[in-house]
N, C-alpha and C positions, 0 to 999 in steps of 0.2 A: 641483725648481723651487719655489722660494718664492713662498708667496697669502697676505701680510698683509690682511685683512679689516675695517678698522675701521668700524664706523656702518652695517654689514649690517641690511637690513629680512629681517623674519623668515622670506620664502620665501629669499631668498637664502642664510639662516645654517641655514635649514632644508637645502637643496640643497648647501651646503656638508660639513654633517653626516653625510647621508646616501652622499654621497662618501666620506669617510673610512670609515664602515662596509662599502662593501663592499672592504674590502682583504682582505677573509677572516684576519683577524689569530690565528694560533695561540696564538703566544706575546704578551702583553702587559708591560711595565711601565710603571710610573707615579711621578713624582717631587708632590709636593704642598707646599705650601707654606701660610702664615697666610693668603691671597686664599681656601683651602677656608673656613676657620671660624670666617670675621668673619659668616656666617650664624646660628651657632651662640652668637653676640654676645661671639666675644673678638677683639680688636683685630688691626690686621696693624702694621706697622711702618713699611713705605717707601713704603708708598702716598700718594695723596693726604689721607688724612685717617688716616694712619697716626703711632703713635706716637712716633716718633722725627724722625717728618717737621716734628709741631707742636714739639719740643721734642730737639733734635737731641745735648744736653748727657744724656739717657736712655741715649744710644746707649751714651757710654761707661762707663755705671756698670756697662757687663757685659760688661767689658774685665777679663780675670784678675787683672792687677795693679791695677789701680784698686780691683776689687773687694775684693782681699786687702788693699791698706793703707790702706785706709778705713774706718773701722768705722761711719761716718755712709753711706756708700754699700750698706753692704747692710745696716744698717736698715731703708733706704726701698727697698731690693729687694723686702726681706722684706714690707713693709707692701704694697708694691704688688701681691705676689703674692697679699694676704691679701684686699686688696680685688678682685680679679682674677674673681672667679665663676667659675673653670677649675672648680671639684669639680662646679659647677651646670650646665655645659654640654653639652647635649648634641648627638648629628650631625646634620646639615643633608641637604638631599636629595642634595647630592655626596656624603658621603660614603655614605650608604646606596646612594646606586649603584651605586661603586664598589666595596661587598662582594658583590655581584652574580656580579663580575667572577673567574674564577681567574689573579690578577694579581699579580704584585710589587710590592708599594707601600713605596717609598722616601718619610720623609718628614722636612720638615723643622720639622715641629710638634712640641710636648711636651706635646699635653695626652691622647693617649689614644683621640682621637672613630673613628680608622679602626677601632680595637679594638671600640671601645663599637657600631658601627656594623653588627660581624658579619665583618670582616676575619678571616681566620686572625691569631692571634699570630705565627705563624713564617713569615708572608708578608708581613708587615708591619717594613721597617727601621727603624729610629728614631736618625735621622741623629746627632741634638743632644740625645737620654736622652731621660728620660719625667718631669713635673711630679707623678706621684702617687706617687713616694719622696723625701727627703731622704737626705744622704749626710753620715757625719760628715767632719771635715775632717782627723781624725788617724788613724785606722784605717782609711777609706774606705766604713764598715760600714752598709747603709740601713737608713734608719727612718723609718718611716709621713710620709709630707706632711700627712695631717689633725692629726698629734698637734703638727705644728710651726707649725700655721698658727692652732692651737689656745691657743698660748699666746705667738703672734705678737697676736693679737687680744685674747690678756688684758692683753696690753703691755710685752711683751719683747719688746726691740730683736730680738736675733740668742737664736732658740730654742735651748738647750742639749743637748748629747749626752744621752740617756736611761740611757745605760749611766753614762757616769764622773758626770756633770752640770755637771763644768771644764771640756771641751770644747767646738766647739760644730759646729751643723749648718751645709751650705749645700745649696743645691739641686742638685739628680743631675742637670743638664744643661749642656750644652757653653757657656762663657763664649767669648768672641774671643779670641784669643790660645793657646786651650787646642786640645788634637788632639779630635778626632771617633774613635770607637771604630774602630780600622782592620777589626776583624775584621765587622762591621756594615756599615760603608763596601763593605768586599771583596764583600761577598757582593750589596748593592745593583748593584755595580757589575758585576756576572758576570751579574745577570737581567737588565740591562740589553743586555748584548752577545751574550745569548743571543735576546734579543725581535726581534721581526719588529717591534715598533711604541713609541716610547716618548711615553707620555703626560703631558705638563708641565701642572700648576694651579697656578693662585694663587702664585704665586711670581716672584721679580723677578730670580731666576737671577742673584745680585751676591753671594752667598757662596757660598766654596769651601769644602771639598772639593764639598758639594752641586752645584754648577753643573756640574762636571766630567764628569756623567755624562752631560750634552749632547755635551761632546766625546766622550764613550766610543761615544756611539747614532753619533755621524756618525761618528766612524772607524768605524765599522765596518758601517755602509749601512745603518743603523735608521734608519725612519722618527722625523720627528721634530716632533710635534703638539704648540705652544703654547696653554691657553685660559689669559689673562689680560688684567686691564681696564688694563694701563697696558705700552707697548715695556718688551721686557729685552733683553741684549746680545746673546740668539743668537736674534733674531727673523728673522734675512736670511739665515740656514744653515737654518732649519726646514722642514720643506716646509708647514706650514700652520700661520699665525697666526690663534686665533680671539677678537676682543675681545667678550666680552659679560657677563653676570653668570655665576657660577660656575654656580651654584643651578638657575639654566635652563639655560643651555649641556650641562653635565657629563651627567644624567639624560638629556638628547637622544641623545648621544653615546655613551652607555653602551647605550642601547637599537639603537641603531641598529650597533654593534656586533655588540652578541648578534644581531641578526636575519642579521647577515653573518656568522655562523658563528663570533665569540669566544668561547672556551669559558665557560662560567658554573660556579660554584659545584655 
């Protein structure tokens, strides 16, 4: 049964909370999204005050081909990443909750914070790569994100290969148009079908393959918990929508777990 929740006063999102925790949840997984770590002060994207939202012409400058035949479109990738604060950020009390947890986290971030937070690396998916390597664009071969943002801010358009110096970098994360690592994906998607509970954040659940693994929790009788501040398209299949801040929601949620018996760290 679906309990869309919005504009819950706090006994209520309290009581609702506390419901979900005693499922006695063995198994966990969790899908995350940019709504985790706009606390963390990096932007989301589709939100209401989200980046693509104000300016909808962003979206596509991190379209594969756009980005490949434009050389003025990933300059200003590049610079935007440079002014980005990603190296400066750090976890929010979701994510530190969340490492709490012995859980699966699927996510669809690239900056790192579930890592930095105390997540296992090997528990941790990374739907869309990771923000702290560049990738050349003719060998495939990474090289450090600081050395490239390093001499994006000295003011170079597109930071050059280190090895040849003819070459040049682009960032080691998934453009639109481009696959998602299947073997990354697979294995999200197998903790997912193995979990007694799957746990969605911050996220607007409007890109695939990531969304899919809503489908995977409901075919297969996983539970299936939304916390986000704005509807996404499987809010009416979940069995519980929770709108509120991540920041205070998630930590509720998390503790109220553990006391019902989710295994912790």
């Amino acid at each position: 049964m679906n309990e869309t929740l919005p504009g819950l006063d706090e006994d209520e999102l309290g009581n609702q909370i506390q419901e979900i925790g005693r499922r006695a949840v063995s198994r966990l997984a969790v899908l995350t999204g940019a709504g985790i770590s706009t606390a963390s002060g990096l932007p989301d994207f589709r939100g209401p005050h989200g980046v693509w939202t104000y300016d909808p012409a962003r979206e596509q400058d991190t379209h594969r081909k756009r980005y490949a035949a434009d050389p003025s479109v990933r300059a200003r990738l590049w610079r935007d990443l440079a002014a980005s604060g990603m190296a400066d950020a750090r976890p929010g009390a979701a994510h530190r909750a969340l490492a709490r947890l012995r859980a699966s986290i699927a996510t669809q971030n690239v900056d790192g914070l579930h890592q930095a937070a105390g997540s296992p690396v090997d528990q941790v998916h990374e739907l869309h790569g990771n923000l702290s390597m560049a990738r050349r664009t003719q060998c495939r071969r990474p090289a450090p994100m600081v050395d490239a943002l390093r001499a994006v801010r000295a003011g170079v358009g597109e930071p050059p290969c280190p090895a040849c110096r003819t070459g040049r970098l682009r960032p080691d994360a998934v453009l639109f148009g481009e696959h998602p690592n299947r073997d990354v994906h697979g294995r999200a998607a197998n903790a997912v079908r193995a979990a007694g509970l799957l746990l969605v954040i911050g996220t607007s659940l409007r890109v695939r393959p990531a969304a899919d693994l809503c489908t995977a929790a409901i075919e297969c009788g996983v539970g299936l918990v939304i916390v986000n501040a704005e509807p996404t398209p499987y809010d009416d299949v979940a069995s519980v929508v929770l709108r509120g801040d991540v920041e205070v929601v998630v930590p509720q949620l998390v503790t109220a777990l553990v006391a019902g018996g989710t295994p912790t760290r």
